[in-house]
C-alpha positions as CSV (number, residue, x, y, z in Angstrom):
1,X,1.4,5.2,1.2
2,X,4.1,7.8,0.9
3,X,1.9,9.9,3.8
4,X,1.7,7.3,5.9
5,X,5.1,6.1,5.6
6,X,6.6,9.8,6.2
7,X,3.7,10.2,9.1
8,X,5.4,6.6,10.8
9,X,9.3,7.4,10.6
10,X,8.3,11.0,12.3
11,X,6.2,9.6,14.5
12,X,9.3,7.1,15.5
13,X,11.2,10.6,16.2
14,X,8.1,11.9,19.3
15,X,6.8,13.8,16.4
16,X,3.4,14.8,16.1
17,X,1.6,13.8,13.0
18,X,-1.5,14.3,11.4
19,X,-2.0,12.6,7.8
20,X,-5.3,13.7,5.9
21,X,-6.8,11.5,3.2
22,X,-10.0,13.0,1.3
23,X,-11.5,9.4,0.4
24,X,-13.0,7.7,2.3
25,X,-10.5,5.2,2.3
26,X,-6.3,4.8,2.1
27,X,-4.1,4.1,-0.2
28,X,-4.6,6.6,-3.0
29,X,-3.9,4.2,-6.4
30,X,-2.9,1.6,-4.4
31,X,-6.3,0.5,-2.8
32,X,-8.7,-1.8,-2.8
33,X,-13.0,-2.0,-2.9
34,X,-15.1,-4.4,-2.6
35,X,-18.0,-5.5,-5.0
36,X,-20.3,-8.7,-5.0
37,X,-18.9,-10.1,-2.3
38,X,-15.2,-9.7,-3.7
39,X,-12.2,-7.5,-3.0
40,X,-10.1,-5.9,-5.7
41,X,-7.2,-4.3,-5.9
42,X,-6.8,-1.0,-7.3
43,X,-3.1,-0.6,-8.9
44,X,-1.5,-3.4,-7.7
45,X,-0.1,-6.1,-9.7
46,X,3.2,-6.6,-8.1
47,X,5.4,-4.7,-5.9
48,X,8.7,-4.2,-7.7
49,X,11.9,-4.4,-6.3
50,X,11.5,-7.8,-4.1
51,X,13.9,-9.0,-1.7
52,X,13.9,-11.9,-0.3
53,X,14.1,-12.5,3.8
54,X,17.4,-11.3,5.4
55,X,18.6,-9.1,2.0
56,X,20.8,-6.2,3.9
57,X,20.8,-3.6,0.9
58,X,18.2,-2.0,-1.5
59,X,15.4,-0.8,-1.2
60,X,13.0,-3.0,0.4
61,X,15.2,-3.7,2.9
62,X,15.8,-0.3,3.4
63,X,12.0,0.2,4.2
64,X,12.2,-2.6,6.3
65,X,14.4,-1.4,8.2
66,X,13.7,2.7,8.4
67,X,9.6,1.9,9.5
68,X,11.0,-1.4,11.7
69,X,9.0,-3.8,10.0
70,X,9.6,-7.4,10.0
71,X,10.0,-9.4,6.8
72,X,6.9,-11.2,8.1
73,X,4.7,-8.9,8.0
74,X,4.2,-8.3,3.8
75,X,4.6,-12.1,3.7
76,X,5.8,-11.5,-0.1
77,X,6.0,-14.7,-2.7
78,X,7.6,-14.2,-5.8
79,X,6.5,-14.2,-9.4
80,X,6.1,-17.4,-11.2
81,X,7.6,-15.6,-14.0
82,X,6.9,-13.0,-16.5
83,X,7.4,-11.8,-20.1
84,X,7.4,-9.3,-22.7
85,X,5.6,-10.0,-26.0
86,X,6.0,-8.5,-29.2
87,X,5.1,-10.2,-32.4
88,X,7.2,-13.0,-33.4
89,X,9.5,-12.3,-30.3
90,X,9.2,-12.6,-26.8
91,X,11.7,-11.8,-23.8
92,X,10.9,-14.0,-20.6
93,X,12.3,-12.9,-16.9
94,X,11.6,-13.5,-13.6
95,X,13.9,-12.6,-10.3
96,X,17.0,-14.5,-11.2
97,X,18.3,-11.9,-13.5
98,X,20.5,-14.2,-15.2
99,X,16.9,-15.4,-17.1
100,X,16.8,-12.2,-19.1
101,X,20.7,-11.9,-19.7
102,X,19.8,-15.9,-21.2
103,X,16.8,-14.5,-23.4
104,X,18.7,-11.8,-24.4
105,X,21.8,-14.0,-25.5
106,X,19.1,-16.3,-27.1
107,X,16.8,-14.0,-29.3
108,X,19.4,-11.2,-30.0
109,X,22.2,-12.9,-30.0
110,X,24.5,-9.8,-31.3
111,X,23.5,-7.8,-29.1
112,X,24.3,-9.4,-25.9
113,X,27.9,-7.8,-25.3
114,X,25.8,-4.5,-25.6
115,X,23.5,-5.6,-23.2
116,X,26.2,-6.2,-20.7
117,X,27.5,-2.6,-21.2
118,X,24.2,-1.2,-21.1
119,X,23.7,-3.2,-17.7
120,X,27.3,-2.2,-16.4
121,X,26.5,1.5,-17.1
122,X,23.1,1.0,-14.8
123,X,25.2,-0.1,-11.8
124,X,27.5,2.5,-12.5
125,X,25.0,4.9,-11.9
126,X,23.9,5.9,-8.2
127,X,22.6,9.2,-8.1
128,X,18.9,9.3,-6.7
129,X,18.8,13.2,-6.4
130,X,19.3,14.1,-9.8
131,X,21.7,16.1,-9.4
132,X,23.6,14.2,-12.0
133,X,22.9,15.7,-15.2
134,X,22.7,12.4,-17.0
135,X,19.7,11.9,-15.0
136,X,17.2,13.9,-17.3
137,X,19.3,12.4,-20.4
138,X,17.0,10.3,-22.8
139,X,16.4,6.8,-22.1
140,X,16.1,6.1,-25.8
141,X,19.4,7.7,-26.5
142,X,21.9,6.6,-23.8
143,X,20.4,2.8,-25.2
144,X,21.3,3.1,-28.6
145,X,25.1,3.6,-27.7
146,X,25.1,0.2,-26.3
147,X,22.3,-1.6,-28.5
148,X,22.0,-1.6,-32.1
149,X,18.5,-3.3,-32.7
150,X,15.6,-0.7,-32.5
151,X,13.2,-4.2,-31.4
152,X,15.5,-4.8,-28.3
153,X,15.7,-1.2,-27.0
154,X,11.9,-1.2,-27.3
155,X,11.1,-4.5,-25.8
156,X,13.2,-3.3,-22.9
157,X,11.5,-0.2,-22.4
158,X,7.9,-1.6,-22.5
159,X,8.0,-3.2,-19.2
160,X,9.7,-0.2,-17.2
161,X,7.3,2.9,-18.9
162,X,4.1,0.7,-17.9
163,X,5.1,0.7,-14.3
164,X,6.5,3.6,-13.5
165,X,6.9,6.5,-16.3
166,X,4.8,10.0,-16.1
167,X,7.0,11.1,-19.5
168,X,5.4,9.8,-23.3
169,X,7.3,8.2,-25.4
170,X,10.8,8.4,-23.5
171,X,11.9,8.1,-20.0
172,X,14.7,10.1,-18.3
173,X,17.6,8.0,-18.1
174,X,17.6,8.6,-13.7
175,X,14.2,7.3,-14.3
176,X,14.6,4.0,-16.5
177,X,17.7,3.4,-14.3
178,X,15.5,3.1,-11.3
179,X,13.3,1.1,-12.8
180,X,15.5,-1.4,-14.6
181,X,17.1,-2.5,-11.2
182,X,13.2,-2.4,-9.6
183,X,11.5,-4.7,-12.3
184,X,14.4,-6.8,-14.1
185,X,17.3,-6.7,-10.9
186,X,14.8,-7.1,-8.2
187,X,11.9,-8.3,-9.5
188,X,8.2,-8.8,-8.6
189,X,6.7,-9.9,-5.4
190,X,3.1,-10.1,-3.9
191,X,1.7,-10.4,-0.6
192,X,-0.9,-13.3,-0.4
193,X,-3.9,-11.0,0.6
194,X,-2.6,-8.1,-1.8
195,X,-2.9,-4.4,-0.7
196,X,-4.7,-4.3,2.0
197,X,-1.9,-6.0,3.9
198,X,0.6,-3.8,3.5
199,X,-1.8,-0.6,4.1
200,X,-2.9,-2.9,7.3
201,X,0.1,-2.4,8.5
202,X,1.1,0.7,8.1
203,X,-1.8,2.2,9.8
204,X,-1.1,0.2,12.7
205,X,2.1,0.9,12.9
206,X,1.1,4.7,12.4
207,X,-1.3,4.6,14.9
208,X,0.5,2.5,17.3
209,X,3.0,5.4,17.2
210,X,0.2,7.6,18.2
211,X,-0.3,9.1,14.8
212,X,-3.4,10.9,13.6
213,X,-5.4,9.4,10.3
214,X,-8.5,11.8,9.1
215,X,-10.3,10.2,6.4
216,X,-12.7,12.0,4.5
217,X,-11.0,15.1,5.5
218,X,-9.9,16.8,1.8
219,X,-7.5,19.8,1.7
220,X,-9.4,22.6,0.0
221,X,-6.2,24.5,1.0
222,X,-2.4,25.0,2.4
223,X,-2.3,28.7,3.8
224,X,0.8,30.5,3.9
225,X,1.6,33.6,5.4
226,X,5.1,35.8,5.4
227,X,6.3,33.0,3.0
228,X,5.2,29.8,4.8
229,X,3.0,27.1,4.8
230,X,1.6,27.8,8.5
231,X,-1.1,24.9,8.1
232,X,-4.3,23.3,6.2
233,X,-7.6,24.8,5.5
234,X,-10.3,21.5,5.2
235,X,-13.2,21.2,2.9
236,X,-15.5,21.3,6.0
237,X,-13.3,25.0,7.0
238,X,-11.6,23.2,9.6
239,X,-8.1,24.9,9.8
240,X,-4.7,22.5,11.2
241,X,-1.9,24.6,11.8
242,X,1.5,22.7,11.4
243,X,5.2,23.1,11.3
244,X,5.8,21.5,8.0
245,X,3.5,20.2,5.6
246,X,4.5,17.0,3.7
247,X,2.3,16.9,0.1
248,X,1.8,13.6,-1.9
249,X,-1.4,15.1,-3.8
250,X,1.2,16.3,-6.8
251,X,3.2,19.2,-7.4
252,X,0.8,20.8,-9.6
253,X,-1.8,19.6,-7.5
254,X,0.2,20.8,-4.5
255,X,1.1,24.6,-6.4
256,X,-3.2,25.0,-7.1
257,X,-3.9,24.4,-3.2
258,X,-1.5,27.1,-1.9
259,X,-3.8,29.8,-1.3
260,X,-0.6,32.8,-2.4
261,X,-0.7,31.0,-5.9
262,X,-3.4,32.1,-8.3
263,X,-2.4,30.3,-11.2
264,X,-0.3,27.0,-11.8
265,X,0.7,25.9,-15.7
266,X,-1.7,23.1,-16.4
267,X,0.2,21.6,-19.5
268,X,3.1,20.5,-17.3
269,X,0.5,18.0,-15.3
270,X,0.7,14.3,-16.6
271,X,-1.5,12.8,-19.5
272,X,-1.1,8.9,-19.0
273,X,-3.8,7.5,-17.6
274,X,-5.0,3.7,-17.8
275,X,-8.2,1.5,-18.0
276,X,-8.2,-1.6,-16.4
277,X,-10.6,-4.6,-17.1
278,X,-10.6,-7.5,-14.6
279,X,-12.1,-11.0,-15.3
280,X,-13.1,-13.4,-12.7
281,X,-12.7,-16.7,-14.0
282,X,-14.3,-20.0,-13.2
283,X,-11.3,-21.8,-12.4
284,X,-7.5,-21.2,-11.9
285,X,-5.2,-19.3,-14.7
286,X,-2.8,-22.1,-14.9
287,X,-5.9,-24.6,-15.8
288,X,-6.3,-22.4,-18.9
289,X,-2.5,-23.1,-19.7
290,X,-1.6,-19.1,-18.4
291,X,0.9,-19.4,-15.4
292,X,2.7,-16.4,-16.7
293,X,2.6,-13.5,-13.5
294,X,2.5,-10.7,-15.9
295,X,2.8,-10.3,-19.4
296,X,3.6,-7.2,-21.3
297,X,2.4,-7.1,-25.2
298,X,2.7,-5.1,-27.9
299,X,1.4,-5.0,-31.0
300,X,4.2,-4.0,-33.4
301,X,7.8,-3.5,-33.7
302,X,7.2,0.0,-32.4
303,X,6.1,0.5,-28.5
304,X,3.4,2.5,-28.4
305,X,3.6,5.1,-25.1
306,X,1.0,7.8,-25.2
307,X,-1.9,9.2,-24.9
308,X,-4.6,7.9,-27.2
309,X,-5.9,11.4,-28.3
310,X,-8.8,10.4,-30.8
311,X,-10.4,7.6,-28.8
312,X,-11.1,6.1,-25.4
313,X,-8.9,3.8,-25.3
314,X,-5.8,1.9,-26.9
315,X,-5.3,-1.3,-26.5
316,X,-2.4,-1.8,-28.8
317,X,0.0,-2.5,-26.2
318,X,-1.3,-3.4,-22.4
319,X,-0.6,-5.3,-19.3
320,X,-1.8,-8.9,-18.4
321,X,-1.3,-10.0,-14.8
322,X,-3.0,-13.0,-12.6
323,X,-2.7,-12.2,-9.2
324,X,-2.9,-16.2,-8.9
325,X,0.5,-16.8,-10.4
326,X,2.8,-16.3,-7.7
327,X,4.3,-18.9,-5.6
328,X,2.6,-18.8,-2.1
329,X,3.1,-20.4,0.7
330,X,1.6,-23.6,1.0
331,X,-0.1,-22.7,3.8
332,X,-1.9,-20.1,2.6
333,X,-3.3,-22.0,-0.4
334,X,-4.9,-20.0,-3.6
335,X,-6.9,-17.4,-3.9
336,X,-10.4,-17.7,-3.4
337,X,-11.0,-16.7,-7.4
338,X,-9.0,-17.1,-10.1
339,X,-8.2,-13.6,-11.7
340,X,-7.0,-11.7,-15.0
341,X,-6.1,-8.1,-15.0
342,X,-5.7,-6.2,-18.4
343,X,-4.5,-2.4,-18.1
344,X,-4.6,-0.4,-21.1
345,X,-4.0,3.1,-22.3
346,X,-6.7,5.5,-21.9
347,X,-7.7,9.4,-22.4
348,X,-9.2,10.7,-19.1
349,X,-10.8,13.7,-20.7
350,X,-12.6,11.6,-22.9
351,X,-14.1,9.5,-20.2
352,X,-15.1,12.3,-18.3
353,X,-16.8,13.6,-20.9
354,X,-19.6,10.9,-21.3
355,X,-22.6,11.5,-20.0
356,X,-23.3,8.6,-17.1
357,X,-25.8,6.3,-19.6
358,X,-22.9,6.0,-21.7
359,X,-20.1,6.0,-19.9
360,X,-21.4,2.9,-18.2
361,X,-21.9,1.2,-21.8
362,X,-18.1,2.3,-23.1
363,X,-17.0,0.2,-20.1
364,X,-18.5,-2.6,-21.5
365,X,-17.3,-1.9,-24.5
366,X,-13.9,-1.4,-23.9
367,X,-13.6,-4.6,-21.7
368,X,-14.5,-6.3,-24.8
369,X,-11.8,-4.4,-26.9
370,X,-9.4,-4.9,-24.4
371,X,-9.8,-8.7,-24.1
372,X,-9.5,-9.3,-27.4
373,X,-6.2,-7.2,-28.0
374,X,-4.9,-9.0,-25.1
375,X,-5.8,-12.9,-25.9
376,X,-3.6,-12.9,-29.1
377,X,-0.8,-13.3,-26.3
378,X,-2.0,-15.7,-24.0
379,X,-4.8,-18.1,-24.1
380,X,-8.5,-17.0,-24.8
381,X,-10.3,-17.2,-21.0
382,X,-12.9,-15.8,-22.3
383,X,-16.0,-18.5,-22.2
384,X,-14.5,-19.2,-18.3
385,X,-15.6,-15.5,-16.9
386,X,-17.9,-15.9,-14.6
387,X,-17.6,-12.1,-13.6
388,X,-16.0,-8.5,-14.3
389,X,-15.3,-5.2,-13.2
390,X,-13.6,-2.2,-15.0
391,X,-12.0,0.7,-13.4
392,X,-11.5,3.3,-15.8
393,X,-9.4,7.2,-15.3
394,X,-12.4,8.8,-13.6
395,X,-11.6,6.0,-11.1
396,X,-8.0,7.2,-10.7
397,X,-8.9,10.4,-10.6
398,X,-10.9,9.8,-7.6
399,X,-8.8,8.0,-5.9
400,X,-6.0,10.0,-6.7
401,X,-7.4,13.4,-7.3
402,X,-4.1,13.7,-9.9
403,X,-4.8,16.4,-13.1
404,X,-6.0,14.1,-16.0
405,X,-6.1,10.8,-14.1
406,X,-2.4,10.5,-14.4
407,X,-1.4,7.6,-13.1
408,X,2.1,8.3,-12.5
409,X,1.7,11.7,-11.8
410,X,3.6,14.8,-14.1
411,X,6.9,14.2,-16.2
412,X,8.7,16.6,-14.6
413,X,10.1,15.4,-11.2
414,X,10.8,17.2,-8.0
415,X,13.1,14.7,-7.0
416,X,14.8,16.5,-3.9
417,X,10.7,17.3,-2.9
418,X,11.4,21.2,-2.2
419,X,8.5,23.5,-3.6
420,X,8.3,27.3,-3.6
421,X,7.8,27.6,0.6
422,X,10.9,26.1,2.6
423,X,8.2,24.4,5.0
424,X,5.9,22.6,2.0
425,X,7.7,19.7,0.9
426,X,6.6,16.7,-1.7
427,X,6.4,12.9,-1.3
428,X,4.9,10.4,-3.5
429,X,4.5,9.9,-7.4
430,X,5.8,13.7,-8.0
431,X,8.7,13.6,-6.0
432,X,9.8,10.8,-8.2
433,X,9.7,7.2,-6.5
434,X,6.7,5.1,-8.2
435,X,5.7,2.1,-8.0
436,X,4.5,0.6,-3.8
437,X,7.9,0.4,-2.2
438,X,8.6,3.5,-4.1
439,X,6.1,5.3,-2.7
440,X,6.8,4.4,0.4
441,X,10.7,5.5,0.3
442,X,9.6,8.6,-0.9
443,X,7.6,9.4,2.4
444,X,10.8,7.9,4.6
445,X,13.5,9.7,2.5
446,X,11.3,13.2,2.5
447,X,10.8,12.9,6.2
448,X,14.4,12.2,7.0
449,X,15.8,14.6,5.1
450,X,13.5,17.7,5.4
451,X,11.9,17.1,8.8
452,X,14.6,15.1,10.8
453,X,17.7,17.3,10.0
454,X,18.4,20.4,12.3
């Protein structure tokens, strides 16, 4: 998305531009396939950041605006509502703001005139560059000067690490700041017909510009000469010559393709990578008594943010999200199915270590695990599934070709997108927007500022 988005505002400017995709489809995470005569979505269970129809600031409007896009054409509905559950305690929030700041006052009640200094602070801070030092400051730590319950700073955290943090068990306070105002300021939206809508649209809109798509067309490499990158080398050997070359495959990933780069440190790539178990169910969520958008759980009093290194999978804490519980337009209707999504923890290496007899059998396995972890926070669905799918890291990997399946790419951001080459510049997950509108932004602000300025 961040490709496409980068390949559109250029194309706006009479430039020519030529985005390369190695699947044979778009959208990298943030996809979709179809199988037994349904579509899923890879990735998406919400786009953060909503805005609704009209909004003149942040940063869906700002997309709206850069790509000239209508507010029509996502057709978003908002989340019916969402929450964050830990035992004995749980948060609820939704896109009024105010909801949270309620909960919060409710369920901690001495910690609400910290909350309101932590949430000051946030507003306070602007910088999207990171050139403010406080940006790589710990999430954790720049908390607990405005809370003093260890449950609440965790609670907090859980949503914003599941969508949208590369780092274990912290988060860089640029980085939680970002994603505070995306999930809990903003909030969650959907479009009716999910991902493929929005990727619709930007390929027409790319291609209406008269940009060039190539699917199935990997880099194998970027070849530089006197210090440049003077173009692309294909899988097939076909070479593209370019002026710049925009990257959203990750910086390591990025670093490993330049052919005047024989080695790149492979313990800087990212190691969170997630399993995902999807249930179709014989009738609607909110029959069941779950009209919740998305829930976040957790086990214990402790949020658990890393890799699982001795197992599969770990499904202590996870995501639970019904594509169904949004408020569409009335016109639209339901979806066909009723659906419920649970994203777990997982260890790439692991998975891509089973032979194929297994590996088909784990799946199983773990869909089972990860339904059970996740129905002691909503209601059991379990005798109304009338069909599954799993998508597990070797699935990520493939649509993302990121080291270890890493969902959101490596820990360390490049958040101004330079690399080692002045003409080789990053968009996407490493340059340090996440999430779909993220994504997005990244390719818009990369373009303008490294392709668009004298």
């Amino acid at each position: 998305m961040s490709g496409l988005a980068a390949g559109i505002r250029l194309a706006h400017f009479d430039q020519r531009v030529c985005v390369l995709e190695r699947h044979y489809t778009i959208g990298g995470l943030n996809s979709f396939y179809r199988l037994g005569g349904r579509d899923y979505d890879v990735g998406l269970h919400a786009m953060t950041n909503f805005a609704t129809k009209g909004t003149k600031k942040g940063p869906l409007a700002k997309l709206i605006r850069q790509l000239r896009f209508r507010w029509e054409d996502f057709k978003l509905a908002e989340q019916n509502g969402s929450s964050i559950r830990f035992p004995d305690v749980s948060l609820d929030f939704d896109n009024d703001f105010s909801l949270l700041q309620q909960e919060v006052a409710e369920k901690f009640p001495d910690q609400i005139d910290g909350f309101q200094s932590l949430c000051a602070a946030l507003l306070d801070y602007s910088d999207m560059d990171g050139n403010d030092p406080s940006f790589m400051h710990s999430a954790r730590e720049v908390m607990a000067t405005h809370l003093t319950d260890p449950l609440l700073i965790e609670m907090l955290l859980c949503p914003l690490m599941w969508y949208g943090n590369a780092r274990e068990n912290d988060m860089d306070f640029g980085q939680f700041s970002i994603m505070f105002r995306a999930c809990y300021l903003e909030g969650f939206g959907r479009p009716f017909k999910g991902v493929r809508i929005i990727l619709k649209n930007l390929v027409r809109k790319f291609r209406g510009l008269g940009g060039e798509l190539k699917l199935r067309s990997g880099v194998s490499r970027i070849h530089v000469e006197a210090g440049r990158a003077v173009g692309v080398v294909l899988d097939d050997g076909t070479e593209i010559q370019g002026k710049r070359v925009l990257s959203s495959a990750g910086n390591l990933e990025t670093l490993r393709l330049c052919d005047d780069i024989s080695e790149v440190d492979v313990a800087r790539a990212g190691k969170l990578s997630f399993i995902e178990s999807i249930s179709v169910l014989d009738k609607m969520p909110k029959e069941i008594g779950f009209d919740q958008t998305i829930v976040f759980y957790n086990d214990s009093k402790t949020f658990h943010w890393q890799r699982p290194e001795n197992s599969l999978c770990d499904a202590r804490t996870g995501v639970i999200c019904s594509p169904n519980n949004y408020a569409f337009d009335a016109e639209e209707g339901e979806l066909p199915d009723g659906v419920v999504r649970i994203t777990t923890l997982a260890n790439h290496d692991r998975w891509c270590g089973l032979p194929e007899s297994r590996y088909e059998a784990e799946k199983v396995i773990q869909y089972d695990a990860a339904v059970e972890s996740a129905v002691r926070f909503m209601p059991d669905f379990r005798r109304h599934v009338i069909d599954t799918d799993v998508f597990t890291p070797k699935t990520i990997r493939r649509f993302t070709w990121h080291d270890n399946g890493a969902v959101y790419g490596a820990p360390d951001k490049q958040l101004d997108g330079t690399t080692h080459l002045p003409n080789l510049f990053l968009c996407g997950t490493d340059q340090g927007f996440v999430g779909i509108v993220g994504a997005i932004l990244s390719g818009i602000s990369m373009a303008n500022r490294h392709c668009l300025q004298p």
